[in-house]
N, C-alpha and C positions, 0 to 999 in steps of 0.2 A: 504494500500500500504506500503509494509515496506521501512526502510531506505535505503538499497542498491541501491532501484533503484530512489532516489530521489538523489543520488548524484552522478550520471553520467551527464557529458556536453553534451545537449540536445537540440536542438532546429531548425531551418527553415533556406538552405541555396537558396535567388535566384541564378539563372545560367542566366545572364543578357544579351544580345549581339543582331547583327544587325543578319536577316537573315542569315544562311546559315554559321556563322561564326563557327560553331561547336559545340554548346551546348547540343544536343542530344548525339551526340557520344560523347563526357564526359564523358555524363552524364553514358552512358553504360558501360566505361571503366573503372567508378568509382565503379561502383557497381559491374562491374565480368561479369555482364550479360546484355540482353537485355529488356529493360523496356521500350523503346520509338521509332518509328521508324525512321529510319535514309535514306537518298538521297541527291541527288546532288543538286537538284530542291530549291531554296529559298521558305521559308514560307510551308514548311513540316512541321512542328510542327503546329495546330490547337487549342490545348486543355494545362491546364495547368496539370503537372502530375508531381507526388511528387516519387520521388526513395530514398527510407527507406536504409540507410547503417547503420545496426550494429557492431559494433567493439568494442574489453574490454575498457570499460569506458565512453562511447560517443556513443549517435545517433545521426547519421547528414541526415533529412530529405530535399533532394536535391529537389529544385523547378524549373523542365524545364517550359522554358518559352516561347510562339511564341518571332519571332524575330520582333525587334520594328523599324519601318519603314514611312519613311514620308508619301508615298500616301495613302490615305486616299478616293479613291473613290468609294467603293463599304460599306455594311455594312460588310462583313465579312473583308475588314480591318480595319475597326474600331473598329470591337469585337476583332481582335486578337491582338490591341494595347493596349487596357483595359485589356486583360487577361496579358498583361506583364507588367503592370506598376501595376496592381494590389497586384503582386507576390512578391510587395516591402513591400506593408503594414503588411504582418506580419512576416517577413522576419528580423532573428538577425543579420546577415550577406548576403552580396549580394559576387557574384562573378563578375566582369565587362572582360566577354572575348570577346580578343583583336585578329585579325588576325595580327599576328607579321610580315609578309607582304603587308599590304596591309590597309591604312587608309580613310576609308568612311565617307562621310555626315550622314550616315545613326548612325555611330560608335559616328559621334558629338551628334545625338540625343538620344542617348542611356546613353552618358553621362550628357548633361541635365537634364535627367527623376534622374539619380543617384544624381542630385544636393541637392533636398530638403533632400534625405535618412541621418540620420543620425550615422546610426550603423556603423562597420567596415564596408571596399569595399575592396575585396582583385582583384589589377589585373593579370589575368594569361593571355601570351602571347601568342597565339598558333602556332601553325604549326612550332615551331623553327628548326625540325628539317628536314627543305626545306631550312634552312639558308647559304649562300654561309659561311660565318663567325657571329661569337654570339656577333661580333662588331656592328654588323647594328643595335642591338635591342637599342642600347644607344641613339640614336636621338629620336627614338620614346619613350621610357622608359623618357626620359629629359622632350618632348613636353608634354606628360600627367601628368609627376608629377607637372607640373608647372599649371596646369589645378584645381589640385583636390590635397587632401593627401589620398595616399592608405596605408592601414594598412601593407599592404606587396604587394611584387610584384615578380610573379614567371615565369618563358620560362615552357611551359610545351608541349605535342604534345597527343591530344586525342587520333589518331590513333594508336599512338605506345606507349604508356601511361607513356613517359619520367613525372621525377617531376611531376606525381599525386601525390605520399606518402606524397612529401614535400607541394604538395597543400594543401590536409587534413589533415595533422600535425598544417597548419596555421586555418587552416578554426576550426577546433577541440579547441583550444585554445582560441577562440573568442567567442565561445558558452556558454551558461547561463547552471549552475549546474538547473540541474528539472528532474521529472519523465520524463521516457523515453514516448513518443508519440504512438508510436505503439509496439507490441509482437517483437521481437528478430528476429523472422525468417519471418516478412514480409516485401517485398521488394518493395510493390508499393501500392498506393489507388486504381489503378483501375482494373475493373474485366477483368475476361474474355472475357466477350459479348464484352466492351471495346475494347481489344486488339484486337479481332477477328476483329473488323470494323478498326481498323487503320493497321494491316497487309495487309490486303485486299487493302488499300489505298494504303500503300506503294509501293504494287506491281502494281500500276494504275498510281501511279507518277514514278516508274522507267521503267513501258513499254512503258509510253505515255505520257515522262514528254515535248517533243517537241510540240507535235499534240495537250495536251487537257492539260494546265497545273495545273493551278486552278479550272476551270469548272466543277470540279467531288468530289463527294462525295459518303459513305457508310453508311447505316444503317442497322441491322441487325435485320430481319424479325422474327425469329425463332431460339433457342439457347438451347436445348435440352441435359443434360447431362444424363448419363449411367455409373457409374462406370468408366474406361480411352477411355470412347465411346463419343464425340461430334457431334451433330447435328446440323447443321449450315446454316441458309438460310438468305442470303444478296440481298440487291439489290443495286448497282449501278448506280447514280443520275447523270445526267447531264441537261446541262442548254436548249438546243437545239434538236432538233429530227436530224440534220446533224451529231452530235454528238455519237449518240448512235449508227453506224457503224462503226464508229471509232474502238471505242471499243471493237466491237463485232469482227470484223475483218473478211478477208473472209471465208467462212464456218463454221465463231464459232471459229478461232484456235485462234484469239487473246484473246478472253476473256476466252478460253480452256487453255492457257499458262499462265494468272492470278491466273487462280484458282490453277491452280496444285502450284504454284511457294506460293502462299497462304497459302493454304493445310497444303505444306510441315514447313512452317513457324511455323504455328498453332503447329502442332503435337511435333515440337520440342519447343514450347516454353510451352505447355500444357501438356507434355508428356504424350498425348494420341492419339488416334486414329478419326481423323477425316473424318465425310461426310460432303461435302461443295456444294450447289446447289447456284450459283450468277445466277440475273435476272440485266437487265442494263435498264431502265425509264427514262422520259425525265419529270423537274420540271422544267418549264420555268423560268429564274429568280432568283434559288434560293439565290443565293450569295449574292445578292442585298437585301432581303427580312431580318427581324429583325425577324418574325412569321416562315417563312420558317425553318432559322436556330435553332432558339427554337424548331420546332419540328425534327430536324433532329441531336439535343443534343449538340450544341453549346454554348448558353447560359445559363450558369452556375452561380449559387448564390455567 
């Protein structure tokens, strides 16, 4: 390995936060593109998944994280509160995002889990720019520094991607000189087959994030490459056989208007050509189940 690439700043940032506070789209805004999927629905995030930013001097490997949250009654939220506190152990910097509106129980436990961390925490404030005036952030900016010491503290708005640069200028600076972790032009750990089953989700929790909201799941059956040709065959898990009409909707058009809205995802994020056949099955249970979710790629080393 030669010298050049051992002295770029290098190393693992978590993206910390309650539910639904916005770390996925962040995380996409940081990167330019789409690496994770995004809704309105709380606890959309599932899996933990690393977005590779290279830029001259610095790779910052971004760590979305499920959002951490107090109930605790099924096993899958149990797994998704170990996949976010996990995210801290090899983590040189943590990010602790804040909704600059609005402070949750959920936000005290998140700061908690950041108590034993001992690396930089940088806090970024989101959605500022819903703010009637950038006065109001000072109470809350007050309450939490009195809380913790953040290495810095930034108003930034995922959506519209006010003060990211000034994010990552901070976040870059905190980071350990090492070889870079991954090749230059890769932008995420996980594959395709991967993304193909959390697209297909995504479009499951914004067709039917009222009707069916956690209850559903994707695994993909069949993943067939060809040159810019995908072959793709999924099924569609839920927990109940009342369930799986839902879904399917009448004559087929609801699960017809997943797949297309899917499809069309795929193709632009794979830039290929996709054939997409989804099946919808009923695993009694599964979300409750520790075996279920191992085989349905939940539980992760």
């Amino acid at each position: 390995m030669d010298s050049a690439r051992t002295q770029v700043r290098s190393g693992f940032v978590a993206l910390m936060g309650r539910p639904n506070v916005g770390k996925s789209t962040l995380l996409n805004s940081l990167l330019g593109q789409k690496v994770t999927i995004v809704s309105r629905k709380p606890q959309t995030t599932r899996h933990r998944i690393l977005g590779i930013h290279t830029i001259p001097g610095a790779q910052i490997v971004y760590v979305d994280t499920p959002g951490l949250h107090r109930e605790q009654k099924t096993a899958m939220n149990r797994l998704l509160n170990r996949a976010a506190t996990a995210a801290l152990a090899d983590a040189d910097v943590a990010v602790f995002l804040v909704d600059a509106l609005r402070w949750t129980p959920e936000d005290e436990l998140v700061l908690e889990r950041l108590a034993a961390f001992t690396n930089p925490v940088i806090l970024a404030l989101n959605k500022v720019d819903r703010l009637r005036a950038k006065a109001m952030l000072l109470p809350l900016i007050e309450r939490l520094s009195g809380k913790r010491v953040f290495a810095a503290v930034i108003p930034v708005s995922a959506t519209r991607g006010i003060n990211l640069p000034a994010l990552e200028a901070e976040i870059v600076q905190r980071l350990p000189r090492s070889a870079a972790y991954f090749p230059p032009q890769q932008i995420t750990d996980r594959s395709e087959r991967f993304m193909a089953a959390e697209l297909i989700r995504e479009q499951l929790v914004n067709t039917l994030g009222q009707e069916l909201p956690y209850a559903s799941t994707v695994s993909i059956e069949a993943f067939e490459q060809q040159g810019r040709l995908r072959r793709i065959a999924a099924v569609i898990w839920v927990e109940r056989s009342g369930q799986k009409p839902i879904v399917i909707g009448h004559k087929g058009q609801r699960l017809k208007h997943i797949g297309q809205r899917a499809r069309l995802e795929m193709q632009a994020r794979f830039e290929a050509v996709v054939y997409l056949q989804l099946w919808v099955k009923v695993r009694q249970g599964w979300s409750d189940d520790e075996r279920a979710l191992g085989s349905l790629g939940y539980v992760e080393p």
